[in-house]
N, C-alpha and C positions, 0 to 999 in steps of 0.2 A: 190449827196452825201448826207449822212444822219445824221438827228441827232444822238446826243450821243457817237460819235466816239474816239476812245482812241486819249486821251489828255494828251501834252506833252509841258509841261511849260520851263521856262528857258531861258538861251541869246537867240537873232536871229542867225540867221544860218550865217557864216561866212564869206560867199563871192558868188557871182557868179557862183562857181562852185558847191557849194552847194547847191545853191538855184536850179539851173539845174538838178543835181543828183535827188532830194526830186522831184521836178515836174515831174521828170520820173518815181518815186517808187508809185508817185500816180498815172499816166496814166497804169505804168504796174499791178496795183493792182487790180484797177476796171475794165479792158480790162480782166483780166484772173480771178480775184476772185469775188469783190464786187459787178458786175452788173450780175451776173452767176444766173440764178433761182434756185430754190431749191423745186417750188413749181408753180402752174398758178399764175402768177403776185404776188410771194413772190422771194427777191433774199435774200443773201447773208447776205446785211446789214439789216437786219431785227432784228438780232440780236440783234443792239444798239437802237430798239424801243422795247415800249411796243403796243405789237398788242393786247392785251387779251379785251374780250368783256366787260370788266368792263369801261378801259381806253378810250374805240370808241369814244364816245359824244365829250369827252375832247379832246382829237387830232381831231376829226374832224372839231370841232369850230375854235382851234388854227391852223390849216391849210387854214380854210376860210375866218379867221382875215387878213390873207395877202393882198386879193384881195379888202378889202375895201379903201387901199391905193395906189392901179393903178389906172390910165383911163381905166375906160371900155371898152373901144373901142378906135378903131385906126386901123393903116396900119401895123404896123411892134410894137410886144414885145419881146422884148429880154430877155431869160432864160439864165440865165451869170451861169454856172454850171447845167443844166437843169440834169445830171442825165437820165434815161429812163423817166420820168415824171411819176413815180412810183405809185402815191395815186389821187384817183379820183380829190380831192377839186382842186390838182395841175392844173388838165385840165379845171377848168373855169376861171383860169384868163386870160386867152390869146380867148375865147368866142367871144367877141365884137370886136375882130382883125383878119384882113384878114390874116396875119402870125404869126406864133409864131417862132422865130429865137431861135434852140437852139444852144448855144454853150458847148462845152467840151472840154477836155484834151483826153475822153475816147469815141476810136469810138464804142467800144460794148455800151455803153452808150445812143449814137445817132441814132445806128442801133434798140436800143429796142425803144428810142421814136417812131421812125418813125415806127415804129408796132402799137403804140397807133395814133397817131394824122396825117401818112400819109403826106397826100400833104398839109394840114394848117400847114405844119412846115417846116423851110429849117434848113439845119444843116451844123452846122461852125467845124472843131477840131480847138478849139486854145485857147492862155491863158486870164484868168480873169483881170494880171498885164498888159498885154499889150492888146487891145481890136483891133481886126482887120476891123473898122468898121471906116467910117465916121464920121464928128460931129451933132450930130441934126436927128441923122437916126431912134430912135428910137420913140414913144408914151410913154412906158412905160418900165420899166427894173426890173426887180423880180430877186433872187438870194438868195437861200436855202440853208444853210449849206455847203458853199464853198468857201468863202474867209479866212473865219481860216485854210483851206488848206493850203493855200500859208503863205512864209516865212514872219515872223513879215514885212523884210524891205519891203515886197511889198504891203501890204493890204492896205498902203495911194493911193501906185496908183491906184488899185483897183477901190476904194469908188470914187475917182480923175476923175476916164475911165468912170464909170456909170453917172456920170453927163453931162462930153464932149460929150458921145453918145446922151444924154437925146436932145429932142424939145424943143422947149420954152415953160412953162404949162407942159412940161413932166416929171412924176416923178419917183421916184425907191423905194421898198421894201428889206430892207437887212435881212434876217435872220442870227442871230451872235450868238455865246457862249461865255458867261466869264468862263467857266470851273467849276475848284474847286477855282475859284474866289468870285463865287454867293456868298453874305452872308446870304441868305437863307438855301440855301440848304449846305455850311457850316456849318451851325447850327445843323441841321437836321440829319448831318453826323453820329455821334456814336446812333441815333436813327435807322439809315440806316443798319448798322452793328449787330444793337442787332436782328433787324427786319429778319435779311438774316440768323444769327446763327438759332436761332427758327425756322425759314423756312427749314434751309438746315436740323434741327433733323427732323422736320415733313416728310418731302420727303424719308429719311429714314425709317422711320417706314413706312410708307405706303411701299415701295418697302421692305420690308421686309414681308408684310402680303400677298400682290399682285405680289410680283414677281417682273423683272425687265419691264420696260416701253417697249410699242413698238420705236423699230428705226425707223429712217426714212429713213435708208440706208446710205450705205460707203458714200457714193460720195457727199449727202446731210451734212451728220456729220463732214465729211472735211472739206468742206465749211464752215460752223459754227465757227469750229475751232479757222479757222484762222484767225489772228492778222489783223486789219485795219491799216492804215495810220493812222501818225501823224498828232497834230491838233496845231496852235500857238494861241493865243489869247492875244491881248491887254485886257489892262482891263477900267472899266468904263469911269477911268478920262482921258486915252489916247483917246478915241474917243471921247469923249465931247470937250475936248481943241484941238487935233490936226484937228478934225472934224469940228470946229465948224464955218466958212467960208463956209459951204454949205449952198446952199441957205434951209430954213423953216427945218434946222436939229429939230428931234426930235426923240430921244430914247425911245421908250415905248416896251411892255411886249410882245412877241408873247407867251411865256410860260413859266411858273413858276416854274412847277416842272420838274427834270430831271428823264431819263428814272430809274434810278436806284431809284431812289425815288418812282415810279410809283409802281416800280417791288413789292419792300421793302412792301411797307406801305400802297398799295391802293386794296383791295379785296371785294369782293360782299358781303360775310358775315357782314364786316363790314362796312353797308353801300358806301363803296369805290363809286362808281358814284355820291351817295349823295353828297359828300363832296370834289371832283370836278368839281359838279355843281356848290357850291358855292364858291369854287377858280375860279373858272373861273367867275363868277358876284365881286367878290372880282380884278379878273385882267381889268374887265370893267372900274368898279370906280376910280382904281388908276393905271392905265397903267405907268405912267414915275416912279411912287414910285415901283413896280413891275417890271418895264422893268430895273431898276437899281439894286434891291437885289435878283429878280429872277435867272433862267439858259438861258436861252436864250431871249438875248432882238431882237426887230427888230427896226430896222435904217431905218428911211424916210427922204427923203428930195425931193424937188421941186425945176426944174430950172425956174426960173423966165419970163415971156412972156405971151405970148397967153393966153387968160381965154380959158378953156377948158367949152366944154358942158359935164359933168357925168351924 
């Protein structure tokens, strides 16, 4: 599942049946829309990123931030929403592991990993709330942009299940979104908006002197289209205090700026790579001040035990 996907704040979901409902509209969404390509190794959700060659360095780095907080190496990491395994930096955490265990909601999901990584992967369909796995099975536990999927009442157990799975010395990487929570990019907001009026007049005149753009065809455009899954999101202080009984919790930054931000306000003319270069040396220095007012923090924690070799 991907960053930046349409976010939808407000109460938790009502009851069990709802939570079942919502867990079905996401299996049926990425099974027939989101995991759909569009392109060689682009799908659907592409959408909610910025791919453009300005932006590369910066997501590249923030993608390979993650793997500094698994074990290296091991028998068994668990990808808890593994997604197809989309983006190169994805495929070296799991490197130094004789398996990489993906699980999903979505078999087209599971069916594209194992196009990428074959026989180093075994593939689960099952939920993130409830983990079908043993206690102590894993090395390590990684998980991208998937438990804001699930309903508010469930992401305790969630965070809960990556630990029961976890070894002793085993740890986990959460990728999470505070949404329009961030008080960065909060801020940032009617800057975001004056950024996209300007844009959307430029895009006019130029299609006005040059014609209309080429398509990419029906079936690609469709895709595009449409609407993603809902997203729920606690916010800062809910995972600090109800989190915070994990063992070695720490909330720090995987990334700062949201994709709408990127889109808005980051362009090569104006030196745009420059200047998240140095956000990103900026999210070095102060990852937990950053992992708290940025768009997307990530959650570490370590189950106590075994010193690991890294």
């Amino acid at each position: 599942m991907s960053a930046g996907q349409r976010e939808l704040g407000g109460a938790p979901p009502a009851g069990p049946a709802t939570e079942i409902a919502l867990k079905a509209q996401v299996r049926q969404f990425y099974d027939s829309i989101g995991w759909r390509q569009i392109g060689e190794g682009l799908y659907q959700n592409a959408r909610y990123e910025d791919l453009r060659p300005v932006s590369r360095d910066y997501l590249h780095r923030c993608h390979a931030r993650v793997g500094r907080f698994l074990p290296r190496r091991g028998r068994y990491l668990l990808d808890a929403g593994s997604g197809p395994i989309q983006y190169p930096e994805y495929l070296e955490y799991s490197e130094g592991y004789k398996y990489r265990v993906c699980l999903d909601l979505s078999r087209r999901a599971l069916l594209e990993a194992r196009q990428r990584i074959g026989h180093h992967g075994l593939y689960v369909i099952g939920d993130l709330a409830d983990l079908p796995f043993q206690e102590q099975a894993f090395e390590g536990v990684v998980s991208l942009h998937t438990v804001h999927h699930l309903p508010l009442t469930e992401q305790e157990a969630a965070f809960r299940g990556f630990l029961r799975v976890l070894e002793p010395g085993g740890r986990s990487a959460v990728v999470y979104t505070w949404g329009d929570a961030s008080p960065l990019m909060r801020v940032s907001a009617p800057l975001v908006r004056a950024a996209n009026g300007l844009l959307a007049m430029l895009r006019r005149l130029r299609r006005g002197r040059k014609g209309s753009p080429a398509a990419r065809g029906p079936a690609a455009e469709e895709l595009l289209a449409a609407r993603g899954t809902h997203t729920f999101r606690h916010d800062y202080t809910w995972i600090r205090d109800t989190l915070a009984d994990l063992p070695g919790l720490e909330i720090r930054v995987w990334r700062t700026a949201s994709t709408a931000f990127l889109r808005a306000l980051i362009h090569r003319p104006l030196l745009g790579a420059l200047w998240l270069r140095m956000l990103y040396q900026w999210e070095e220095c102060a990852p937990r001040l950053l992992g708290r007012l940025g768009q997307y923090p990530l959650i570490v924690f370590e189950k106590p035990g075994a010193e690991r070799l890294d």
